[in-house]
N, C-alpha and C positions, 0 to 999 in steps of 0.2 A: 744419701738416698732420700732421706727425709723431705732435706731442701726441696730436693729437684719436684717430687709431690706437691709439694706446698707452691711452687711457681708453676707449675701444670695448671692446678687448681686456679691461680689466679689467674694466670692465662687464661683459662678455659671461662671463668666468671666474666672478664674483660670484655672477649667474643662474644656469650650471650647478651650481656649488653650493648653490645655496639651490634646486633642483631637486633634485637628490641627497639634501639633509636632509630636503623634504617628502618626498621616495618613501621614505628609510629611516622616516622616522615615521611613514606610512601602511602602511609595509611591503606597498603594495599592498592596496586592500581587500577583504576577502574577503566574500563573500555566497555562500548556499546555495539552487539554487533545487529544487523539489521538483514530483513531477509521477505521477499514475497509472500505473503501470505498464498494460501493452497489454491484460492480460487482464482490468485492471478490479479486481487484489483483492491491495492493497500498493502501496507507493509506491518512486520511486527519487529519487535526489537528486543532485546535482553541483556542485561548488564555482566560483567564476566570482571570479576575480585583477582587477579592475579596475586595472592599471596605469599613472601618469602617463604613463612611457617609452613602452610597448607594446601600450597598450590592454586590450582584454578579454583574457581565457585563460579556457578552461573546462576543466574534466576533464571525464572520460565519463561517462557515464552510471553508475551503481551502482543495486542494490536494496540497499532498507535492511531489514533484517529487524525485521518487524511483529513479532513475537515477541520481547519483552525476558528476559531471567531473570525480573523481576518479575513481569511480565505471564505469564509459562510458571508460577509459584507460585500464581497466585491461583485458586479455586475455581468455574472455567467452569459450574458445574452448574447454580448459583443462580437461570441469568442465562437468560429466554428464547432458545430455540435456543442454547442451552451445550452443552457437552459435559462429560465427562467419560471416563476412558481406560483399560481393561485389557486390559492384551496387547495384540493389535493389534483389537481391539472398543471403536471407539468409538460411546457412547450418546451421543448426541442429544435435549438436552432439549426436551420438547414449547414450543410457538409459536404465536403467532397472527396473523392477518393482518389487517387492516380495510382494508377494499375501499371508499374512499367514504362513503356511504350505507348499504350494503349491510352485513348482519349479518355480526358477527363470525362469522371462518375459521377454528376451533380445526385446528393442527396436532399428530397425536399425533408422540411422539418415537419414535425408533426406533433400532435398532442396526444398525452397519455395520463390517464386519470390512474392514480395510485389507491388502490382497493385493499391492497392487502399487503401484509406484512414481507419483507423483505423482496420488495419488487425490483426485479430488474432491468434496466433501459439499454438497448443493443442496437448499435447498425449493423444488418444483414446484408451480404453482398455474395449470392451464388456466382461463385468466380464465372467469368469469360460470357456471362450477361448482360452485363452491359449498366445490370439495373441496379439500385441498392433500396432498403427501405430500412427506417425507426421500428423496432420492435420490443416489443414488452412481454414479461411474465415473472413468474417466482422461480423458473430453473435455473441456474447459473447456466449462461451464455458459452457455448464450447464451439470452437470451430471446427471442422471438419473437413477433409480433404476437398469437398467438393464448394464448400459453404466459410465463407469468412464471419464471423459472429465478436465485433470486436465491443465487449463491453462501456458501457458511458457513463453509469450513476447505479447505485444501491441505492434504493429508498426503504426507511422504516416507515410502519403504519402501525397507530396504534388505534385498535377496534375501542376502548371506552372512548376516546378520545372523539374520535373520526379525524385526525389528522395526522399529516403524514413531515418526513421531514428528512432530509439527504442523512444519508449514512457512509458511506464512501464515495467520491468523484474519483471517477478510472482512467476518463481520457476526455480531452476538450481538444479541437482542434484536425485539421485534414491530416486523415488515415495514407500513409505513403506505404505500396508495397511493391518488393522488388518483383522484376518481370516472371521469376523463376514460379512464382506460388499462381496455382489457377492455372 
């Protein structure tokens, strides 16, 4: 009976180790999951530790900044509803909408001087008008059954400064919606 303890034991020492070698070579696996942020314009991401030992771990939530250096260099203008930036005036390249069926919605571009802290840049399209316009302010942009409000830029402003500078890009490029909305 003695024995049969004594090979248990090492059996059992054996398995923890070769438990121990799999998690140092997994080091735990790491996966990223990623998810819209509340306001609808940017993502956030969080890392998630799969551990033999201790199962899941997740970190917190984080925003990733939609804005790379590279992406900050290249020429927003080109690009429907772009922009482009002087001082704190930014243009807004004209847009278009297609509604369905329904004939194309030329959006003209327009300028928007950034005043204040977490401004934000919107195309408005009261459905089954015909018309659309660039608009601005500091509420987050919400649509509404009657009203399409499709977000296009967060700008920060900082007041010692007086200058302003993107903080999230939401959307570049012609707004497609299907016939059913409006």
């Amino acid at each position: 009976m003695n024995y049969n303890i004594k090979n248990m034991e090492k059996t059992v020492a054996g398995l923890r180790q070769d438990v121990d070698e799999i998690q140092r070579l997994l080091g735990g696996n790491e996966t990223h999951e990623f998810r819209r942020t509340s306001d609808g314009c940017g993502y956030q991401q969080r890392r998630v530790i799969t551990s033999i030992k201790s199962g899941n771990r997740a970190t917190d939530w984080e925003n990733l900044p939609l804005v790379s250096n590279a992406l900050a260099a290249m020429d927003w203008s080109v690009i429907n509803f772009g922009y482009y930036q002087t001082g704190n005036v930014i243009t807004v390249t004209y847009g278009n909408i297609w509604h369905g069926t329904r004939s194309r919605i030329e959006v003209a571009g327009d300028d928007i001087t950034i005043a204040a802290n977490q401004t934000w840049i919107w195309v408005e399209y009261p459905f089954g008008t015909g018309a659309a316009t660039i608009e601005s302010g500091t509420d987050m942009p919400v649509s509404t059954p009657e009203t399409l409000k499709r977000a296009l830029s967060l700008w920060a402003y900082d007041v010692g400064t007086e200058n302003s500078a993107l903080a999230e890009l939401c959307w570049v490029s012609d707004i497609f919606l299907d016939g059913e909305f409006g």
